[in-house]
MMTF fields as JSON, N, C-alpha, C and O atoms, coordinates in Angstrom:
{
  "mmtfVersion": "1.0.0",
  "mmtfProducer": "UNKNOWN",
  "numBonds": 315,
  "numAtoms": 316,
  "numGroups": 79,
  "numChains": 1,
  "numModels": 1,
  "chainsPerModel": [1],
  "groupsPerChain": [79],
  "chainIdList": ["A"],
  "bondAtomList": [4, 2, 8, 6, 12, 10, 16, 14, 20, 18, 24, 22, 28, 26, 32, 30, 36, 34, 40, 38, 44, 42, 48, 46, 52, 50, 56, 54, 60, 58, 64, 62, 68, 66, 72, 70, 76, 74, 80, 78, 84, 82, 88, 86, 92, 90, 96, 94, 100, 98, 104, 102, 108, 106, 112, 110, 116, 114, 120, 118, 124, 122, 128, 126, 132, 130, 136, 134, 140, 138, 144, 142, 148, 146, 152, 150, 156, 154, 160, 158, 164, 162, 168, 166, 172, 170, 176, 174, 180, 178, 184, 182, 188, 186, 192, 190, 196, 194, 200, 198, 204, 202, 208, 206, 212, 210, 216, 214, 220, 218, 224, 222, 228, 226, 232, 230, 236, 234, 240, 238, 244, 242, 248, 246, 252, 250, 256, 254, 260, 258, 264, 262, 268, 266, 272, 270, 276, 274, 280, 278, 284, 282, 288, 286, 292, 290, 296, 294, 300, 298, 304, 302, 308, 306, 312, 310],
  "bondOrderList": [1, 1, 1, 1, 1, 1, 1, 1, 1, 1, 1, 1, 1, 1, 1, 1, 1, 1, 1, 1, 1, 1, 1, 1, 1, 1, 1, 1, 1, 1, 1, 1, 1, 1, 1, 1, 1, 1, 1, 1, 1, 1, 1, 1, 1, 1, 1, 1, 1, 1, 1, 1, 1, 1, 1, 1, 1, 1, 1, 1, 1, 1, 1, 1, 1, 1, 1, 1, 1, 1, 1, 1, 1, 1, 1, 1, 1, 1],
  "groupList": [{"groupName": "UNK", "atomNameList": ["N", "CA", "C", "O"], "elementList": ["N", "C", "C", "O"], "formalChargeList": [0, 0, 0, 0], "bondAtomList": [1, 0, 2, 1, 3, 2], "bondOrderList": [1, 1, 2], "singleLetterCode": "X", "chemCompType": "L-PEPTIDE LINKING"}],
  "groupTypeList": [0, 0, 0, 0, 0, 0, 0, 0, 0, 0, 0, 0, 0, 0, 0, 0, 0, 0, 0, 0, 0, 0, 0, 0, 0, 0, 0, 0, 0, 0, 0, 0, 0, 0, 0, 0, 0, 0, 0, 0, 0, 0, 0, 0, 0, 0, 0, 0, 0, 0, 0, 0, 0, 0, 0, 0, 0, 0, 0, 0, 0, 0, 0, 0, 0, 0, 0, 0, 0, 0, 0, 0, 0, 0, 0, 0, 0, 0, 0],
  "groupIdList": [1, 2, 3, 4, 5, 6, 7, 8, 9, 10, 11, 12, 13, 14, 15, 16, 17, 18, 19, 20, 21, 22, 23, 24, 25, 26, 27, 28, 29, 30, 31, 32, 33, 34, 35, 36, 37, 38, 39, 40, 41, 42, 43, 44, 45, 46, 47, 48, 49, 50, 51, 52, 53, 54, 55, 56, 57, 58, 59, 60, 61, 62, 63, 64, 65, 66, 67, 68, 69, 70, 71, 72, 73, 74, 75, 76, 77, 78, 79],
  "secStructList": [7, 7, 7, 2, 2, 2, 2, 2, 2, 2, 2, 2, 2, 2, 6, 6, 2, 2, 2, 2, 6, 2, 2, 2, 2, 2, 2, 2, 2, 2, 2, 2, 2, 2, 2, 2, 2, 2, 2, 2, 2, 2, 2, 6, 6, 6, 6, 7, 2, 2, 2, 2, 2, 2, 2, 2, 2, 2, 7, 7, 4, 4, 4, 1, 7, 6, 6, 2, 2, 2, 2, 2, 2, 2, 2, 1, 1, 7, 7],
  "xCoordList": [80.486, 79.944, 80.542, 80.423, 81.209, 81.181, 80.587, 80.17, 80.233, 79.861, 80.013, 80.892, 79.283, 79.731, 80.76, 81.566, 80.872, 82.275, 83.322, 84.296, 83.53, 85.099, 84.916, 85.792, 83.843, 84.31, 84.78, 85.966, 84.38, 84.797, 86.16, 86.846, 86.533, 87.99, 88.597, 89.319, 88.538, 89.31, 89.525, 90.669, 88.41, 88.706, 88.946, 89.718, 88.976, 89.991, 91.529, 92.39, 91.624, 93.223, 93.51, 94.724, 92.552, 93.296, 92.833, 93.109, 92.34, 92.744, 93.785, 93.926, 94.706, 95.607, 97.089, 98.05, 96.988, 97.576, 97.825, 99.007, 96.742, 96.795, 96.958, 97.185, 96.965, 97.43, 99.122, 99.877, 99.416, 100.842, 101.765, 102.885, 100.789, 101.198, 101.39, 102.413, 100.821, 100.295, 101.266, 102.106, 101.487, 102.624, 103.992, 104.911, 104.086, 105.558, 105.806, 106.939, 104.5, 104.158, 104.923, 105.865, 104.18, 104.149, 105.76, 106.376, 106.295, 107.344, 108.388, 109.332, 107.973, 109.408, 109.441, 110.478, 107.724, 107.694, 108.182, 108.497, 108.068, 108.636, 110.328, 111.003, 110.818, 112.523, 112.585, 113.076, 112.047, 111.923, 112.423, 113.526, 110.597, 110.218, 111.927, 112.26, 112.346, 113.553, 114.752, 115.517, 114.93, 116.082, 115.722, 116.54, 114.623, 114.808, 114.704, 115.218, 113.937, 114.271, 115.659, 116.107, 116.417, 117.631, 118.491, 119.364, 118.379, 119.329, 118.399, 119.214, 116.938, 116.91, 117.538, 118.168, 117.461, 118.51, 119.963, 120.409, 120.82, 122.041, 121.948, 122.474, 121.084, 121.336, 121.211, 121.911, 120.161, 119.544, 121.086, 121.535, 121.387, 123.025, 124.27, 125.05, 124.378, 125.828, 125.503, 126.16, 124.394, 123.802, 123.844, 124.282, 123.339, 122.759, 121.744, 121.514, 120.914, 119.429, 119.249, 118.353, 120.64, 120.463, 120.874, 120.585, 121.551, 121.643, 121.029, 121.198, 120.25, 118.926, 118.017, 117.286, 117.879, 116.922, 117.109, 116.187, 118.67, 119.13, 118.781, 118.118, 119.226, 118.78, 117.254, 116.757, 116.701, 115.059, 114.385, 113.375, 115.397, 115.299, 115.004, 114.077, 116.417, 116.773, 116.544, 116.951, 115.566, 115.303, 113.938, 113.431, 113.296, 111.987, 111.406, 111.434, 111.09, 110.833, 109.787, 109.907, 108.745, 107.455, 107.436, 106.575, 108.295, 108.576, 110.086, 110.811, 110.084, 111.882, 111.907, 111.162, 112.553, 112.512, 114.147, 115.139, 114.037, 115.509, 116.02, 117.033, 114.625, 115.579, 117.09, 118.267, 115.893, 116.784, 118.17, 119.238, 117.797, 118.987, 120.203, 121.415, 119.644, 120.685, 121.284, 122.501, 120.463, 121.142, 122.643, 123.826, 122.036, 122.749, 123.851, 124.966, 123.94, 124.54, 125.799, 126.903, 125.488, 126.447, 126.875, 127.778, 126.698, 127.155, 128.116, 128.836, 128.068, 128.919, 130.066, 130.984, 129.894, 130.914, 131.148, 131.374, 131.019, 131.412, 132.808, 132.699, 133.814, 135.055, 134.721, 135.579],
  "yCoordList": [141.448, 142.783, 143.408, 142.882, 144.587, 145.706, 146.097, 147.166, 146.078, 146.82, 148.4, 148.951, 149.08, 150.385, 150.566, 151.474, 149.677, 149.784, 149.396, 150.11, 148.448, 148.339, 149.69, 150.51, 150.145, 151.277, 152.173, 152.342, 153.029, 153.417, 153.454, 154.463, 152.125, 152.254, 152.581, 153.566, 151.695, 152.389, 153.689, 154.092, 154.613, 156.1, 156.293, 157.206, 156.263, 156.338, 156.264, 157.007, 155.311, 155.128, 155.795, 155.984, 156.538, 156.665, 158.328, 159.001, 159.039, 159.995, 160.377, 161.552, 159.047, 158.921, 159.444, 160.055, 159.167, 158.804, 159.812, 160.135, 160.674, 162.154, 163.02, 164.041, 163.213, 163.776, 163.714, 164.677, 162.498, 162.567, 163.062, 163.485, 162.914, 163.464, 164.72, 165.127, 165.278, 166.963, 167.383, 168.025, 167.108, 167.506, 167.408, 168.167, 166.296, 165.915, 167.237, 167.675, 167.79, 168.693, 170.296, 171.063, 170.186, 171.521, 171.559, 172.572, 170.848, 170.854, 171.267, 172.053, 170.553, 170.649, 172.151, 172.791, 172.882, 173.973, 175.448, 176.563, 174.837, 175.667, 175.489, 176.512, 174.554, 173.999, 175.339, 176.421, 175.089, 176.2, 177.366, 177.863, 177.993, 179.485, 179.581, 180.766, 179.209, 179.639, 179.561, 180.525, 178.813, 178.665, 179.832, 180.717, 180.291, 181.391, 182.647, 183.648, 182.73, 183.902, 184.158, 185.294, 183.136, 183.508, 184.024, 184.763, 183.654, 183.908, 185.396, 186.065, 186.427, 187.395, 188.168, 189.174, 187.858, 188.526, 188.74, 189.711, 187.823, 187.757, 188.947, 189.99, 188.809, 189.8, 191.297, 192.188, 191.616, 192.47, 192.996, 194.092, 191.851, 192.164, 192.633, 193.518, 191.997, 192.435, 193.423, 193.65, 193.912, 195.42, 194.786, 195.387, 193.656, 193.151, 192.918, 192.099, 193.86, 194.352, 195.157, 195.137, 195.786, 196.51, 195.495, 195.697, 194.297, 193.551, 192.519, 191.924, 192.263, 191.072, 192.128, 191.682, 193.415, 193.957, 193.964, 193.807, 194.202, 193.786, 192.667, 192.555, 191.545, 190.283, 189.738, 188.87, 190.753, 190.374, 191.016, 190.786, 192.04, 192.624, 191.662, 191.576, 191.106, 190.509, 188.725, 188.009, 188.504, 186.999, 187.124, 187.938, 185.765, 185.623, 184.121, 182.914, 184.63, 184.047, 183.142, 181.966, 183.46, 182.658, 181.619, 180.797, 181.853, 180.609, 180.214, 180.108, 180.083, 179.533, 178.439, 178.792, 177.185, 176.324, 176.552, 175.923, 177.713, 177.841, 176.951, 177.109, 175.429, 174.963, 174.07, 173.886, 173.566, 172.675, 173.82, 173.507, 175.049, 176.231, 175.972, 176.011, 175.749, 175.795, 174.971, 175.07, 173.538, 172.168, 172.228, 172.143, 172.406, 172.397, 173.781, 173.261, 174.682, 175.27, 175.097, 175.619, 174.466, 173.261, 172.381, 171.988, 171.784, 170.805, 171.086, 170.207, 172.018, 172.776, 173.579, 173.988, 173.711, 174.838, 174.42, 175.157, 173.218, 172.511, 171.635, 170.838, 171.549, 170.879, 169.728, 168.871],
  "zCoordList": [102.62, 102.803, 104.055, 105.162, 103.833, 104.89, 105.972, 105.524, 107.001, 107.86, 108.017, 107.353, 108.775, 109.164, 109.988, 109.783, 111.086, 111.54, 110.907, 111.143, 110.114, 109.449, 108.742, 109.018, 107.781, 107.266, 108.099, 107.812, 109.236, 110.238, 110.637, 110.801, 110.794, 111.028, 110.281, 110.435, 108.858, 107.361, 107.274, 107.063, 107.428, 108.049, 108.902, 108.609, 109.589, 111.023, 110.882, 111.354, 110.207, 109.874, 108.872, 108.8, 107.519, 106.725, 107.103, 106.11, 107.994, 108.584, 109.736, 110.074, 110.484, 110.846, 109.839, 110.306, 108.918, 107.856, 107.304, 107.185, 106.765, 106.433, 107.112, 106.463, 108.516, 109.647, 109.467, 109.33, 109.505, 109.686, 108.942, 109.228, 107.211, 106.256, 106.206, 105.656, 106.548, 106.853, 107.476, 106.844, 109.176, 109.836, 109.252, 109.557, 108.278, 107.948, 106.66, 106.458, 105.819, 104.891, 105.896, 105.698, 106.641, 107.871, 108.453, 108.122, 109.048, 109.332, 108.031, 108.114, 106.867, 105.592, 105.458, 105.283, 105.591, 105.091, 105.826, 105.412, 107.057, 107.918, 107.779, 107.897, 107.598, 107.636, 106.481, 106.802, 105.196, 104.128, 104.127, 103.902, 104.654, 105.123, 106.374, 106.403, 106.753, 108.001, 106.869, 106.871, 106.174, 105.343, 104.654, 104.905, 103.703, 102.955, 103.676, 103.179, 105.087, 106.011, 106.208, 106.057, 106.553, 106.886, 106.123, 106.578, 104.503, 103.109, 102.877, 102.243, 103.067, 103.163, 104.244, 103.919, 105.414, 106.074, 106.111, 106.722, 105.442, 104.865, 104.143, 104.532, 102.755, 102.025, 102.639, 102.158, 103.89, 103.929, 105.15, 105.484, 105.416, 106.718, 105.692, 106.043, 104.461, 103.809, 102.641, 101.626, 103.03, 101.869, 100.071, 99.09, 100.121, 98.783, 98.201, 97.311, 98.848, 98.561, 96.723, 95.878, 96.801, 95.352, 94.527, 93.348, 94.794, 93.911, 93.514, 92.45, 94.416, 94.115, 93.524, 92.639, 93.791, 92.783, 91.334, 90.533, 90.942, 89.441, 89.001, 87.97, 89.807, 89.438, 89.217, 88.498, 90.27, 89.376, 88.318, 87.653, 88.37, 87.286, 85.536, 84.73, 85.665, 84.827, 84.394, 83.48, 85.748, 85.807, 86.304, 87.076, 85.451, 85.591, 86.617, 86.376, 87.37, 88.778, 88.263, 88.607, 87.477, 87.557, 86.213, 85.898, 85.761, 84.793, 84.375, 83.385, 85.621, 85.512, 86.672, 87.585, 86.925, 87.958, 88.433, 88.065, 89.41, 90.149, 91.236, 91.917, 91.298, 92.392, 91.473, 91.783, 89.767, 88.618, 88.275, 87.749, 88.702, 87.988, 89.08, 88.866, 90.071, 91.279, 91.139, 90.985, 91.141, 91.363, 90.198, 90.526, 88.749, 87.758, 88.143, 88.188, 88.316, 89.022, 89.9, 89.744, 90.61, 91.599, 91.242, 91.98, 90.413, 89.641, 88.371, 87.896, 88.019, 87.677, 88.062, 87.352, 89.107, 89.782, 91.497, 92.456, 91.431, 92.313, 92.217, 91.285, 92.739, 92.777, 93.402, 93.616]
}
């Protein structure tokens, strides 16, 4: 049988655990959010604002997986 303190610790650690998880979550997402800030400002620096508007025009964002479009993409048209 258990005690209240081993349980205690068990949480303790396994809120250690999810903490770290979290930050490592927080950090990827920020690496992200800066990578896709930077590829809107590209566009918004070499005046390709009217052309990502065509393109959403013509492509459906919410049921399409563009990271599998990309990859395959590159893999294709990669030397």
């Amino acid at each position: 049988m258990t005690n209240q303190k081993e349980v205690n610790q068990v949480l303790v650690q396994e809120l250690k655990e999810t903490k770290t998880a979290l930050a490592k979550c927080q950090q990827s997402f920020e690496v992200e959010k800066n990578i896709k800030n930077g590829l809107y400002f590209f566009i918004l620096k070499n005046d390709l604002l009217n052309l990502l508007r065509q393109f959403r025009k013509t492509n459906d964002y919410q049921n399409e997986d563009y990271h599998i479009k990309s990859l395959e993409f590159l893999i294709e048209n990669l030397a």
